[in-house]
N, C-alpha and C positions, 0 to 999 in steps of 0.2 A: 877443677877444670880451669884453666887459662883464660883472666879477661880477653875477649873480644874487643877491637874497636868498635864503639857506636854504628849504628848510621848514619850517613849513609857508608862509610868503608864498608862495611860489612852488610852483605845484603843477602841472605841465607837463599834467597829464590834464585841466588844463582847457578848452587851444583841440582838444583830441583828440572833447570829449563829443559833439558830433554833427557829422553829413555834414556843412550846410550849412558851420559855423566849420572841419573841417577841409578843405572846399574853398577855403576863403578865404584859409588860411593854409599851402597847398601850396607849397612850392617852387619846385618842377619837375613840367608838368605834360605828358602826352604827347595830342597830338590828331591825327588823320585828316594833316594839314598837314605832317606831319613822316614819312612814312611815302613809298616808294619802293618799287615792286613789282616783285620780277625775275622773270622769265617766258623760256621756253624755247621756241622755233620747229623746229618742223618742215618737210621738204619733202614735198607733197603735199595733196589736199585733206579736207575731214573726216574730218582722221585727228587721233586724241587716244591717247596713249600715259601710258601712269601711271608714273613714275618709284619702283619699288619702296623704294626707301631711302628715299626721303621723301613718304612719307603724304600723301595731298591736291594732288601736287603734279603735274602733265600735263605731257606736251610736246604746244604744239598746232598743227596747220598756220594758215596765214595768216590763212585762212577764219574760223574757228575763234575764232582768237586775237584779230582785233581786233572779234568780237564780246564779248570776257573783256575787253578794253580798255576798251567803250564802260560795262560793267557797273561797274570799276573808277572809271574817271572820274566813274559817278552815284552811286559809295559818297565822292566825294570827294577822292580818290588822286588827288596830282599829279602823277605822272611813271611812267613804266615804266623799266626796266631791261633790255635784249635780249639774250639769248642763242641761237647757234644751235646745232640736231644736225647735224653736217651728215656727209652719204653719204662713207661710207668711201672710193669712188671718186673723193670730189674729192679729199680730202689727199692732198699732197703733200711733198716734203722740203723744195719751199718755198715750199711755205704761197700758192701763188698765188689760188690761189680767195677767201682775204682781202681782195684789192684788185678781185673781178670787180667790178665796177659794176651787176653784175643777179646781183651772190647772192643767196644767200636774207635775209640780213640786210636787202639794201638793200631788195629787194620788201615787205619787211614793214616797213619804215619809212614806204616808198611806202603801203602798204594801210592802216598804223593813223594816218597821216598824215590820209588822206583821210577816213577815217571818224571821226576823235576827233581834229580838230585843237589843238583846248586844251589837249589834254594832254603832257606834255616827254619826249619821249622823248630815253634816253639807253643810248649803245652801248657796249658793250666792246669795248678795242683790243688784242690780245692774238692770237699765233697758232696757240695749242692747241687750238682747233674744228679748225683745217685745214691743221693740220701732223700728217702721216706718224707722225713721233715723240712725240707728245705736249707738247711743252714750249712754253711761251710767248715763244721767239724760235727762231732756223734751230740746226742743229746741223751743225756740221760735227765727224768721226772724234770723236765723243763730246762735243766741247767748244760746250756755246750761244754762240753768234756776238753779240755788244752790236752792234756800229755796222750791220754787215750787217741785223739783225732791224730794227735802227730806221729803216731805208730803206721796210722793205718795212712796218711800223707806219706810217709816214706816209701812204703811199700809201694804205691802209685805211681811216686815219679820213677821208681826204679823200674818198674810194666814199663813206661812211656818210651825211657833210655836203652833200657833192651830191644824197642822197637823201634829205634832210629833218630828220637827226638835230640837235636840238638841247644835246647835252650830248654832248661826246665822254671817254669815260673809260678811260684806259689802265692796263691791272691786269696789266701786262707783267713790271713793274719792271728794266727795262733803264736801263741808264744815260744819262742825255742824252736821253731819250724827250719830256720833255714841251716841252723848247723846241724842237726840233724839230717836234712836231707844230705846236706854237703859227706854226711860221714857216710849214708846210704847208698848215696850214687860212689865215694871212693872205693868202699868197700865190695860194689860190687864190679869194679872196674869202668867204671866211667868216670876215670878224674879230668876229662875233657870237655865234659860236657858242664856248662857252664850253669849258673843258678840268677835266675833275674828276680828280685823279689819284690813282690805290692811289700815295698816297705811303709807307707804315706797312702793306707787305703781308708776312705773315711766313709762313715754309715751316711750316705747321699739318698735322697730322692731322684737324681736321674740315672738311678739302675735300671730303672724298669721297665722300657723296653727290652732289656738283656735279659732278665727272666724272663719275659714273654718265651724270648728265642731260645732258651734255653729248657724253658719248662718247669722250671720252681718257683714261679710266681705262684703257681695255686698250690702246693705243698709248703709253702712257706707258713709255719708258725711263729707268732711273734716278729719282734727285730731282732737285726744284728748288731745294735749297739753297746753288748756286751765284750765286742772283739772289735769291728770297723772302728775306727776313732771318730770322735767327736769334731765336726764341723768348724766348732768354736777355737779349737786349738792348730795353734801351727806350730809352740817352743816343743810341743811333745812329739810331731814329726821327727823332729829332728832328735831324739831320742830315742825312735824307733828304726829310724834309718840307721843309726850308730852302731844297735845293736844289731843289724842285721849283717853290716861290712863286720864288724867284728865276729861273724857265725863263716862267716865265708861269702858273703854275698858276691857276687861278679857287677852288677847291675841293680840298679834301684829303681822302683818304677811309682808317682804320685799318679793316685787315681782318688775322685776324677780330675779332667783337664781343666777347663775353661775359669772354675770357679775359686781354683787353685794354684791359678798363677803366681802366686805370692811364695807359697811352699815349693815348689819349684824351684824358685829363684834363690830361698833360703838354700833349699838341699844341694843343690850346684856350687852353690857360692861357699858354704860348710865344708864340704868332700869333695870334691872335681871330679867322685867317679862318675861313669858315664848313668846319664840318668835322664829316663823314658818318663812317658807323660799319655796317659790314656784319654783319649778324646771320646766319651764313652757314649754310650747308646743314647740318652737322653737328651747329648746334646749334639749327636748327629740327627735326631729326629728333628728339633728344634728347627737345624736349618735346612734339611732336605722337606720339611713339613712349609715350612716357612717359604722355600724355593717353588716347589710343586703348587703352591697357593698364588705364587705371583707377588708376595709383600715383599720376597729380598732375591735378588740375584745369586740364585746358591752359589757358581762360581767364584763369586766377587769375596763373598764370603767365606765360600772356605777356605780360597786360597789365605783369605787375614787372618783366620782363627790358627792357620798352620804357621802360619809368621807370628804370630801372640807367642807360642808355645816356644819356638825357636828362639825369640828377645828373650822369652821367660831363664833360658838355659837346657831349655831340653835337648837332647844330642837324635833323639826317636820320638818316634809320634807313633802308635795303634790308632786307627780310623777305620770306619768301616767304609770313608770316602776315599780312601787309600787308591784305587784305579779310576775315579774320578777323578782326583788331583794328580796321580800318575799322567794321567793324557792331559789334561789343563797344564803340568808343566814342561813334559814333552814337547810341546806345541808351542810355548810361549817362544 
């Protein structure tokens, strides 16, 4: 960076003295356009469940939901994010109901397809909705299966593409997952449909409202620190992302946000591919928890934790404050 003169020439408070000049000379600025909505599905119909650990947040049936879709799409929101609940009764040890072709996932892809077609939907490939055990691939006598999970990973996201989904996103982190899918969705004529992968998913403590909402928190055996990475490491991010653009990835997504701004900035700064940044459950409860109590101006805040992400290098943000910030930036 180029000496400055001292002061007083130089008086930094001066492109600060009002709105208009410090809009002019922002940075990094966060708009509607970068924002990613993840939304939780239910089976059944007008039925809306409030997800207690995270404030504001529903599980909603189909019905329901791709009315919330079409509401999103006219705040400007370009894509959703799917999650299913799904009925205790379907998991299994292995995870079949992931590859039904008329799960619930697919049906909703079907229903918010027809009703809001502009807008991109994008699925998660993962088998802890509807796996028995909770864990994001097969377990066999304790130990998560890599290549077995990534059999029955394929077949999933090829369900989800046959049913509409335009972003297939695997937050598995199994090894070999994304070329593999990549050769699944070619193969079966979906070479358009594009592959975002939790390249940078790390075994975190604020998951856990997200299992609440999703329902394998109480199926959950053991941890995931056999597969999620390790907190402590950021040089193996970026060895994991490597390997993932090299499998075919389209997009690279670090989860989670806030705590990982660093890795963010490495993977951007590494690859230039476009590269998403999950602002995950724990630390939307954080400040929607923290807002509803009165200790922080949730607004105030989220709009900065979405500017953090954007200086970080992020190009997308998933929030589940996604049409909170939609209207707070509309409006500014």
């Amino acid at each position: 960076m180029p000496n400055a003169p001292a002061y007083p020439r130089t008086r930094l408070r001066r492109i600060r003295r009002t709105a208009w000049l410090r809009r002019l000379v922002a940075e990094k600025t966060v708009s509607v356009d970068d924002l990613i909505w993840p939304v939780f599905v239910i089976n059944g119909e007008n039925r809306r469940e409030a997800v207690p650990s995270m404030p504001g947040v529903d599980r909603l049936s189909i019905d329901l939901l791709a009315a919330e879709v079409v509401e999103a799409r006219d705040l400007g929101i370009p894509a959703i994010a799917l999650f299913p609940y799904t009925d205790e009764a379907l998991k299994t040890p292995n995870a079949e109901e992931a590859y039904n072709p008329d799960n619930m996932v697919c049906r909703a892809v079907r229903a918010i397809k027809a009703a809001v077609p502009e807008i991109g939907v994008i699925c998660d490939v993962a088998l802890d909705p509807f796996n028995s055990d909770g864990h994001d691939g097969l377990v066999r006598d304790g130990q998560i299966l890599n290549d077995e999970s990534v059999e029955i990973l394929v077949k999933q996201a090829v369900v989800q593409a046959d049913a509409g989904c335009d972003v297939i996103a695997p937050s598995d982190m199994m090894d070999g997952r994304v070329g593999a899918i990549r050769d699944g969705l070619d193969v079966a004529g979906h070479q358009d449909v594009a592959v975002l992968s939790y390249a940078a998913k790390y075994a975190s403590g604020f998951y856990g409202p997200f299992r609440d909402a999703v329902g394998s928190s109480g199926a959950l055996k053991g941890d995931k620190k056999t597969y999620q990475m390790n907190p402590a490491n950021s040089e193996e991010a970026l060895r994991e992302v490597a390997l993932d653009i090299a499998e075919g990835a389209d997009m690279v997504m670090v989860k989670p946000g806030l705590p990982y701004l660093d890795v963010v900035r490495l993977v951007k700064q590494e690859f230039g591919l476009p590269t998403f940044v999950y602002n995950v459950s724990g630390e939307y409860a954080m400040l929607r928890g923290a807002g509803d109590a009165g200790w922080l101006d949730y607004d105030k805040v989220l709009i900065e934790t979405l500017q953090a992400f954007k200086r970080a290098g992020a190009d997308a943000i998933l929030t589940y404050a996604a049409k909170d910030a939609a209207r707070l930036l509309t409006a500014a």
